[in-house]
C-alpha positions as a Python dict, from the first residue, in 0.01 Angstrom:
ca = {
    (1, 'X'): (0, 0, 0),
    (2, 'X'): (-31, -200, 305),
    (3, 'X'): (-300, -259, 546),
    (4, 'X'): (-178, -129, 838),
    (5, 'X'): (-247, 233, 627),
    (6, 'X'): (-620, 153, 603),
    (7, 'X'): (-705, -67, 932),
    (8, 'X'): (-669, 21, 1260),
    (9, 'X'): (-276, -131, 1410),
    (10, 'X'): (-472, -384, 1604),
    (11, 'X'): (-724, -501, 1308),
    (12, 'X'): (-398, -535, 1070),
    (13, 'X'): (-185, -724, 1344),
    (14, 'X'): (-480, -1033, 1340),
    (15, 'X'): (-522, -1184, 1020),
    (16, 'X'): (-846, -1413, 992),
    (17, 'X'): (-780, -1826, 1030),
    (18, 'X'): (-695, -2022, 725),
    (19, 'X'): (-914, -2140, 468),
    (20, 'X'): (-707, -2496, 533),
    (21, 'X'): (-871, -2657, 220),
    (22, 'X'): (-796, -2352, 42),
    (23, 'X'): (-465, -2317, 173),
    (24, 'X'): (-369, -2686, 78),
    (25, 'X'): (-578, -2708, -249),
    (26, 'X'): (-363, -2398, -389),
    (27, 'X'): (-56, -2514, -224),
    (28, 'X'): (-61, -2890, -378),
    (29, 'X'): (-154, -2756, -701),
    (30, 'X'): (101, -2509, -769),
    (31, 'X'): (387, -2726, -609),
    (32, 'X'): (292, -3020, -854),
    (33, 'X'): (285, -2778, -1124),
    (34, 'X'): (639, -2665, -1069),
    (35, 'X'): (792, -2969, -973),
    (36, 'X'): (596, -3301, -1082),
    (37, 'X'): (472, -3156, -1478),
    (38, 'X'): (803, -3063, -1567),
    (39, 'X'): (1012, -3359, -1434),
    (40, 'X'): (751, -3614, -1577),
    (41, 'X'): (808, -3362, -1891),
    (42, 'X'): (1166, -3418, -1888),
    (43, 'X'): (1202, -3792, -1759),
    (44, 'X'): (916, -3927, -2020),
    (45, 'X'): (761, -3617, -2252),
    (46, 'X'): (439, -3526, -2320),
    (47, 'X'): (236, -3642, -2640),
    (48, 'X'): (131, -3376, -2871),
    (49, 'X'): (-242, -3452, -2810),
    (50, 'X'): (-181, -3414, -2435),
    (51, 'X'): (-77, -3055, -2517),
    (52, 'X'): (-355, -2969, -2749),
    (53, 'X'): (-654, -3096, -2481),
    (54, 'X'): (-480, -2860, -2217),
    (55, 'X'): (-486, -2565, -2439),
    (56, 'X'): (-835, -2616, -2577),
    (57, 'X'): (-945, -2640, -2242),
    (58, 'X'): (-769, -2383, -2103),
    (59, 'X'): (-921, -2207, -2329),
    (60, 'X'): (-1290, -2315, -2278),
    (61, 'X'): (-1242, -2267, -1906),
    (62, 'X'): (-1074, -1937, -1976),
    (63, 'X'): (-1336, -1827, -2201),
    (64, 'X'): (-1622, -1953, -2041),
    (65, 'X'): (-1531, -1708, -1696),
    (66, 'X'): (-1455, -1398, -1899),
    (67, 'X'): (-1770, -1412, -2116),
    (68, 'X'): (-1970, -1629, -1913),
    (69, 'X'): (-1940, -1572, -1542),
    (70, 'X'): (-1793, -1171, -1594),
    (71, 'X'): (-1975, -1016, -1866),
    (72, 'X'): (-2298, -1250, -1900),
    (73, 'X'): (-2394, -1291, -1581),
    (74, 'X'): (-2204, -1062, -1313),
    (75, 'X'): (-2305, -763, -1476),
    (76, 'X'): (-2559, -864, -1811),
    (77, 'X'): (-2399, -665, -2056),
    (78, 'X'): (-2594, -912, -2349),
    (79, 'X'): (-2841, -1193, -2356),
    (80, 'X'): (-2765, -1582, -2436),
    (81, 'X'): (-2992, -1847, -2579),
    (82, 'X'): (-2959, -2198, -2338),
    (83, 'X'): (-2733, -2385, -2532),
    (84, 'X'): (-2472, -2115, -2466),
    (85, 'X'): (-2541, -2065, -2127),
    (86, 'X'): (-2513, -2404, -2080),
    (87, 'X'): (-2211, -2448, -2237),
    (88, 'X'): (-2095, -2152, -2046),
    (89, 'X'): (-2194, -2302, -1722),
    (90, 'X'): (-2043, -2642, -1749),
    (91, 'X'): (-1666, -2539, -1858),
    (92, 'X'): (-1687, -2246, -1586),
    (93, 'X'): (-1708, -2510, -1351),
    (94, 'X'): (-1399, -2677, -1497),
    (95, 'X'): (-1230, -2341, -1376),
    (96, 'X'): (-1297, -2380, -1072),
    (97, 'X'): (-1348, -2075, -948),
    (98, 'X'): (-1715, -2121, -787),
    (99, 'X'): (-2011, -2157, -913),
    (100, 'X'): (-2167, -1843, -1088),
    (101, 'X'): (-2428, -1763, -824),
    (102, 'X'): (-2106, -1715, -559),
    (103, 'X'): (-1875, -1555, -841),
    (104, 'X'): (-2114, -1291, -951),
    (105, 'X'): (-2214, -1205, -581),
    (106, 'X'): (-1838, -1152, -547),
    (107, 'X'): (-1770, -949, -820),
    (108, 'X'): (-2087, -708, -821),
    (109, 'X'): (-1980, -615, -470),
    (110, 'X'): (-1614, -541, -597),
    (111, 'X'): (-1746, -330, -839),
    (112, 'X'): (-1966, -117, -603),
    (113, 'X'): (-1655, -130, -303),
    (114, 'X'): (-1365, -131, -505),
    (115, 'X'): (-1021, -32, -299),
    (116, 'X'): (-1256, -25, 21),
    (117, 'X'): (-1023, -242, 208),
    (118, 'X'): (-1328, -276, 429),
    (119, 'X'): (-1537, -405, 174),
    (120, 'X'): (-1425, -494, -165),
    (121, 'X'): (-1302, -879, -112),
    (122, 'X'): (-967, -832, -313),
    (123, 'X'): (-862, -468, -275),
    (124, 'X'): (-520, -408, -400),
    (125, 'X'): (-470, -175, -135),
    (126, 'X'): (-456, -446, 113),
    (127, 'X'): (-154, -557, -101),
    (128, 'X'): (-88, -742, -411),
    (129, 'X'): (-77, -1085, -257),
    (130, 'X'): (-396, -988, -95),
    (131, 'X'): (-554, -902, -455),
    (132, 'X'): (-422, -1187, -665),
    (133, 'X'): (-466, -1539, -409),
    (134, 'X'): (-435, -1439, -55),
    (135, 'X'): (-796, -1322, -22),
    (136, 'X'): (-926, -1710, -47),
    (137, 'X'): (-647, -1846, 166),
    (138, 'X'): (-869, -1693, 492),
    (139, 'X'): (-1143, -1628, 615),
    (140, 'X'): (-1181, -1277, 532),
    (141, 'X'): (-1513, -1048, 661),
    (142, 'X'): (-1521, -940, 266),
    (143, 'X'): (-1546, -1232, 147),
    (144, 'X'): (-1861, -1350, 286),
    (145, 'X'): (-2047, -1415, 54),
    (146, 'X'): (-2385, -1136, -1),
    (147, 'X'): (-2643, -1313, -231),
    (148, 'X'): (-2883, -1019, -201),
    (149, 'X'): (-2683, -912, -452),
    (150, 'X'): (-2783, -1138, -749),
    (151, 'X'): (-3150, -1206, -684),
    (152, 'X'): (-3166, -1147, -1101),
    (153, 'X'): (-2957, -1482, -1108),
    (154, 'X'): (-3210, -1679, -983),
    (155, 'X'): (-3463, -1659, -1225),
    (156, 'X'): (-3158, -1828, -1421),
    (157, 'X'): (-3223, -2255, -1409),
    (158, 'X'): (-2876, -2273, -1547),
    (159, 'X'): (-2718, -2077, -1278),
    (160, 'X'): (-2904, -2233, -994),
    (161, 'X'): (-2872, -2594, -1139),
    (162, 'X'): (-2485, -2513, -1188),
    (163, 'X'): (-2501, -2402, -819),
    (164, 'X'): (-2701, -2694, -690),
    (165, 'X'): (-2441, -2969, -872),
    (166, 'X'): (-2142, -2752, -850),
    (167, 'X'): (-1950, -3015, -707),
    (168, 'X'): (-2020, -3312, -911),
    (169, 'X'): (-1969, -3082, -1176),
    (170, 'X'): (-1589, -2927, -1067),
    (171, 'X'): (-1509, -3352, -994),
    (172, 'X'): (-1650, -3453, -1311),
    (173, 'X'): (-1506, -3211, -1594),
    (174, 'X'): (-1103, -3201, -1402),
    (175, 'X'): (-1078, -3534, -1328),
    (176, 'X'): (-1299, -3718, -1566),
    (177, 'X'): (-1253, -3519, -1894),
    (178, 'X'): (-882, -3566, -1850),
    (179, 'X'): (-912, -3985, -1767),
    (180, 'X'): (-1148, -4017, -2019),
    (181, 'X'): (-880, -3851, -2291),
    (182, 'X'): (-578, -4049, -2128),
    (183, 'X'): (-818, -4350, -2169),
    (184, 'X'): (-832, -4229, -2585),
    (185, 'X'): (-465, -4148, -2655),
    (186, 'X'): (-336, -4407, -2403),
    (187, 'X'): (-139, -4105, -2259),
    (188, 'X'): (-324, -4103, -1865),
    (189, 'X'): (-43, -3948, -1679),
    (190, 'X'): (34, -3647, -1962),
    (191, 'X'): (-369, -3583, -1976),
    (192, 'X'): (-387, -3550, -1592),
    (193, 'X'): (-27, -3324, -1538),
    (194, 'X'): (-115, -3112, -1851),
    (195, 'X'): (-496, -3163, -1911),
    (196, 'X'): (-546, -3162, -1576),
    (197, 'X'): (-311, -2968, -1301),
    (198, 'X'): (-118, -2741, -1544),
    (199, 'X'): (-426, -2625, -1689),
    (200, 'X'): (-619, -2553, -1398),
    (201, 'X'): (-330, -2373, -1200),
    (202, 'X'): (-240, -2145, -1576),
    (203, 'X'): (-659, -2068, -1548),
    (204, 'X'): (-643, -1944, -1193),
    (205, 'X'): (-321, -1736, -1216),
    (206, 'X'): (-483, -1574, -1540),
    (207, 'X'): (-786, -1485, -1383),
    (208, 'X'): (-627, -1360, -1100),
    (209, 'X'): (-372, -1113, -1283),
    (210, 'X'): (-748, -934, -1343),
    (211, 'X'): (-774, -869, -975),
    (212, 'X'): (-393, -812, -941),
    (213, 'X'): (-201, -691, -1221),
    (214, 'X'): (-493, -550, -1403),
    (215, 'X'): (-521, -293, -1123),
    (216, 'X'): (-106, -223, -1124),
    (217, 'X'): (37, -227, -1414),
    (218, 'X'): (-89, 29, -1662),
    (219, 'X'): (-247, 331, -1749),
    (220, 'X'): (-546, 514, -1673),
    (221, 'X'): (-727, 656, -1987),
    (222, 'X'): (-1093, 729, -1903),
    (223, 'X'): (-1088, 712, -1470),
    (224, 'X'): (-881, 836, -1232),
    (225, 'X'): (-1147, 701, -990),
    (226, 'X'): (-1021, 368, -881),
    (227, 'X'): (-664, 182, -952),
    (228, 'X'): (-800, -40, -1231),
    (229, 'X'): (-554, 15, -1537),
    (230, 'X'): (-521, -65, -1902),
    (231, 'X'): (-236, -291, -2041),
    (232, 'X'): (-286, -473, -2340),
    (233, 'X'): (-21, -733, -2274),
    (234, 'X'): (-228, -835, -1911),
    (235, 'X'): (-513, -846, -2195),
    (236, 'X'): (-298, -1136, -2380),
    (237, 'X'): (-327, -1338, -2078),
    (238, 'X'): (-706, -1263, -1953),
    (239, 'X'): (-858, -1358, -2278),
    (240, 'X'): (-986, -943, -2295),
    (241, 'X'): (-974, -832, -1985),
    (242, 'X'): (-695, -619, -1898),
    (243, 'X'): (-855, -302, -2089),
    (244, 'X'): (-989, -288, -1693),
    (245, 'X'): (-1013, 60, -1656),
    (246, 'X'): (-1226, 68, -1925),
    (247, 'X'): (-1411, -167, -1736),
    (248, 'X'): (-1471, -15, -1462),
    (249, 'X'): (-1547, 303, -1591),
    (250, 'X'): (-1811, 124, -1809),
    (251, 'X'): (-1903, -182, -1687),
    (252, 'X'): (-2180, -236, -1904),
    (253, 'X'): (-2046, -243, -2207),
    (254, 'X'): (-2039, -631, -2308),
    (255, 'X'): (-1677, -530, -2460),
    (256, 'X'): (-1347, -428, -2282),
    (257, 'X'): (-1127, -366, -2569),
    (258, 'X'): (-1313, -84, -2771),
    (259, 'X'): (-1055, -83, -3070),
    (260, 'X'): (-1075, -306, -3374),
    (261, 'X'): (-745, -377, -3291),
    (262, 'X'): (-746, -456, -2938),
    (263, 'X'): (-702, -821, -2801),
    (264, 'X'): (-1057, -899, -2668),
    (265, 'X'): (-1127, -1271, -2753),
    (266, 'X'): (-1448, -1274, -2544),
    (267, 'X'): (-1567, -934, -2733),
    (268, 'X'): (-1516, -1133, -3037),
    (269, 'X'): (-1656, -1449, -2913),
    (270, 'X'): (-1993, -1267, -2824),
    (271, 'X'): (-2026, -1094, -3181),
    (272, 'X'): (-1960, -1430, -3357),
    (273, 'X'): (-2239, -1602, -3141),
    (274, 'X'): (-2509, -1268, -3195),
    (275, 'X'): (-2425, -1337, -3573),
    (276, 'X'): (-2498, -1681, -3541),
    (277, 'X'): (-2856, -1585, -3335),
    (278, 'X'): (-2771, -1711, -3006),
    (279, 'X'): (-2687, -1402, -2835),
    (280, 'X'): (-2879, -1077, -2846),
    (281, 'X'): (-2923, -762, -2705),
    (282, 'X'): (-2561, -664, -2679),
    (283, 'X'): (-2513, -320, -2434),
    (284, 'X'): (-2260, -81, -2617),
    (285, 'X'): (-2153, 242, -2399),
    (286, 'X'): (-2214, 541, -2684),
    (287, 'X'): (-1885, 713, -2841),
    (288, 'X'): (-1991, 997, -2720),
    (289, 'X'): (-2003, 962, -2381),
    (290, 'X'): (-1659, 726, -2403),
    (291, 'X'): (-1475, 1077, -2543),
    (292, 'X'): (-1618, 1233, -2277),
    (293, 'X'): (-1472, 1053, -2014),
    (294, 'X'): (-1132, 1088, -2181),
    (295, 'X'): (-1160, 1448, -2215),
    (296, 'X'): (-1269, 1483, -1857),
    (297, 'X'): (-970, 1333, -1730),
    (298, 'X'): (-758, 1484, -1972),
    (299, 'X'): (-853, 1837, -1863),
    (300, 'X'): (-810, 1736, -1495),
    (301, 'X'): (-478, 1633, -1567),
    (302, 'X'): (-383, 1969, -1754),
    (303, 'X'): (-553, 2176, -1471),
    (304, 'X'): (-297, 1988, -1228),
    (305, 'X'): (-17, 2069, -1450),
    (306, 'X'): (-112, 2457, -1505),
    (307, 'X'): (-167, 2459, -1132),
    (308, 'X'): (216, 2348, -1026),
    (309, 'X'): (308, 2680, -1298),
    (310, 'X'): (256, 2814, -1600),
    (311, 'X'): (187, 3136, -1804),
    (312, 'X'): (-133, 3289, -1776),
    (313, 'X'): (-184, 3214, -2153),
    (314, 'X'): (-171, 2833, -2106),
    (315, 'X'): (-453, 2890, -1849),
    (316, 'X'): (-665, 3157, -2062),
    (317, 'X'): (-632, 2835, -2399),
    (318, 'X'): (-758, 2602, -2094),
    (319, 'X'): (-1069, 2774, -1995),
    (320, 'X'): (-1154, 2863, -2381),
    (321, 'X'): (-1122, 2458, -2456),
    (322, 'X'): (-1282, 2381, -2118),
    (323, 'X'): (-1629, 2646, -2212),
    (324, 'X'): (-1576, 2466, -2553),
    (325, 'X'): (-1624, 2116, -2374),
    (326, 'X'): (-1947, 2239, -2160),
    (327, 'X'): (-2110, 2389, -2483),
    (328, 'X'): (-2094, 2033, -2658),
    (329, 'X'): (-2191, 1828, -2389),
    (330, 'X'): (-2485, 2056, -2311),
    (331, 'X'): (-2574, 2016, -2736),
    (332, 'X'): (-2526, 1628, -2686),
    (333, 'X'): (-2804, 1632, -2364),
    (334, 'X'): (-3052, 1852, -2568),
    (335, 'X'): (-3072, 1549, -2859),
    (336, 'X'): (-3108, 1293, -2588),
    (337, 'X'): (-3341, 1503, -2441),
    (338, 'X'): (-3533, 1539, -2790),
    (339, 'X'): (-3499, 1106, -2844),
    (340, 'X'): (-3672, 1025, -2536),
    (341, 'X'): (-3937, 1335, -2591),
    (342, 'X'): (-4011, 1190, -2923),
    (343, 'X'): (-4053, 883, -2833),
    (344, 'X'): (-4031, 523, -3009),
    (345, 'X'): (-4277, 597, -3273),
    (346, 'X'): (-4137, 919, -3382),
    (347, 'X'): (-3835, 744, -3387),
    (348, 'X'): (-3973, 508, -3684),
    (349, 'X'): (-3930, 820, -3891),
    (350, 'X'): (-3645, 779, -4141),
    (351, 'X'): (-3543, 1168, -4140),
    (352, 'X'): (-3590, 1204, -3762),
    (353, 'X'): (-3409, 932, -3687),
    (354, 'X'): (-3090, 1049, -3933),
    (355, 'X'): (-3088, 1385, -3837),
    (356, 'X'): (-3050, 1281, -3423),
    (357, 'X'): (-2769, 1042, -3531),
    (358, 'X'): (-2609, 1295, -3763),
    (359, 'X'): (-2583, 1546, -3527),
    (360, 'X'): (-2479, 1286, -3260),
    (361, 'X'): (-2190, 1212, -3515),
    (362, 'X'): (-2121, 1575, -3574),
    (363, 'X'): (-2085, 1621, -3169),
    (364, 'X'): (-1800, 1324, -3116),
    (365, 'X'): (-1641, 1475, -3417),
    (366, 'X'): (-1607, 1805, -3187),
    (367, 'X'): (-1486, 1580, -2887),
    (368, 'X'): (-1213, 1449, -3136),
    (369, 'X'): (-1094, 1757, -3233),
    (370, 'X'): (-1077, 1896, -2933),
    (371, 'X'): (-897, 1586, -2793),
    (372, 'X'): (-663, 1667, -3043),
    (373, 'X'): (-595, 2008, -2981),
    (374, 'X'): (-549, 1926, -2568),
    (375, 'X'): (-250, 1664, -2636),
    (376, 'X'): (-112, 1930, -2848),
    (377, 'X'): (-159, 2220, -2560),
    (378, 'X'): (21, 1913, -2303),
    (379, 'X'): (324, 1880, -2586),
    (380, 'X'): (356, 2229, -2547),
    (381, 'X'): (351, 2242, -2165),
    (382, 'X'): (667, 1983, -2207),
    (383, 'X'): (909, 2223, -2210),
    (384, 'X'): (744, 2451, -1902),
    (385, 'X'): (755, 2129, -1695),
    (386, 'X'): (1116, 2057, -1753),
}
């Protein structure tokens, strides 16, 4: 969708100035990395440990945004000791992508805009371009930066010191870190074109896919609310975080892929580091309420279908599943209703305490079943749609 359907002709017609250092940061980088990596590639090779030191820190830098910058601190979905925040901080920097106080100011006010072509700074409804790079490349009234929204973040020394000495910091991890392995392996040239520009312009085109691809390409499982999809293979690429409906229908749950199964690196990262003691208090959205959402959606989707046609006994099996629905969810908000009546202490009781979570368990079990039984009333509705 272009802009010209959400902005007036006039407001569409007169696109802000350029960012010029944006514009020819992005535009130097990308060229060298097309043109001067692989002919120096191809003219001289590159030395396996040149190779290794641009994947490892891709994959610090990588990491570092996705559970450091996104789920840490834009929206505090766990707590980290120092040392990983730290950590955290300084190879977020090497991403340069801002420093967290900026990033998180960004991103909260996606979250609470998002497609608001007025408001959200990279609505994919301005266009796709727009979403994934051309956002920085001007100056933009939604990207100003509002840092009302992350007054939490400065209680943070980390984030404020990164902020303070985000400069130094950007000049002395991609420039020094790779010199200072040429000056090791004797390889300077392959450290700075791999090390160095390759791996910085793979970490911003990964990163953006989130704002771009991830709200494309995909399906919509638990929202119909906003274009944010799911696609596992963007997930490959975003160390997690293409499970972005999910995201945004939850964004306080420190994980995006909810399967065992599901590529989420940063998920993973995040339980390893809460086994080791340095991260705690990880937010997990309940089951329950996760069903829900998928059953909501699943019944709007079936009422749309019913509505275009269909016998009145696909509509009577409907409203029976759909009274079936309210019942449970109104059982599920009695027991909450009981936990926070009976308090903490209450809570310390062994029985109490099993009986809430049993019949918790017993509740989703109902949501599964009827899940079940609504793909199986869709199947059937195959043959009415064709």
């Amino acid at each position: 969708m272009s802009a010209s359907s959400n902005r007036t002709p006039n407001a569409a017609s007169r696109k802000p100035p350029l960012v010029k250092s944006s514009a020819i940061f992005f535009g130097l980088t990308n060229l060298a990395a097309v043109t001067i990596v692989p002919y120096w590639g191809i003219v001289h090779g590159y030395s396996a440990a040149a190779w290794i030191a641009a994947a490892v820190l891709l994959t610090l830098g990588g990491m570092s945004i996705t559970t450091g910058y996104h789920r840490l601190w834009s929206h505090r979905t766990f707590k980290a000791a120092w040392p990983v925040r730290l950590v955290l901080a300084l190879f977020g920097g090497m991403a340069l992508q801002n420093s967290i106080y900026v990033w998180a100011a960004r991103h909260r006010i996606h979250h609470r805009h998002v497609d608001d072509v007025e408001r959200d700074p990279h609505s994919i409804k301005t266009s796709f371009w727009h979403a994934h790079i051309g956002w920085m490349l001007r100056h933009w009234p939604t990207s100003e930066v509002d840092f009302s929204q992350v007054r939490d973040l400065e209680k943070d020394p980390i984030v404020m010191w990164q902020h303070r000495y985000y400069w130094p910091l950007v000049w002395t991890t991609n420039l020094g870190i790779p010199l200072l392995l040429g000056w090791i392996t004797g390889d300077w040239i392959g450290m700075l074109l791999l090390a160095g520009v390759l791996r910085l312009v793979a970490s911003h085109h990964f990163t953006f896919f989130i704002n771009s691809l991830a709200h494309t390409w995909g399906r919509r499982p638990y929202s119909e609310d906003n274009t944010a999809v799911d696609n596992g293979a963007i997930a490959l690429l975003t160390w997690g975080e293409g499970y972005h409906n999910y995201h945004h229908a939850f964004q306080a749950d420190y994980r995006n892929g909810i399967r065992w199964w599901q590529y989420d690196p940063s998920k993973w990262l995040i339980n390893v580091l809460a086994w080791c003691g340095l991260v705690r208090d990880r937010k997990r959205v309940p089951n329950f309420r996760i069903r829900r959402a998928r059953l909501m959606l699943e019944f709007t989707r079936l009422q749309r279908r019913i509505e275009q046609g269909a016998p009145a006994t696909w509509r009577e099996r409907l409203d029976q599943e759909l009274g079936q629905f309210r019942d449970t969810i109104g059982q599920w908000q009695v027991v909450q209703r009981r936990r926070v009546e009976a308090g903490a202490d209450a809570l310390k009781d062994r029985w109490a305490r099993t009986e809430m979570r049993t019949r918790i368990k017993e509740l989703e079990y109902r949501l599964k079943m009827q899940q079940k039984r609504l793909r199986a009333l869709t199947q059937s509705l195959e043959p009415q749609a064709a």
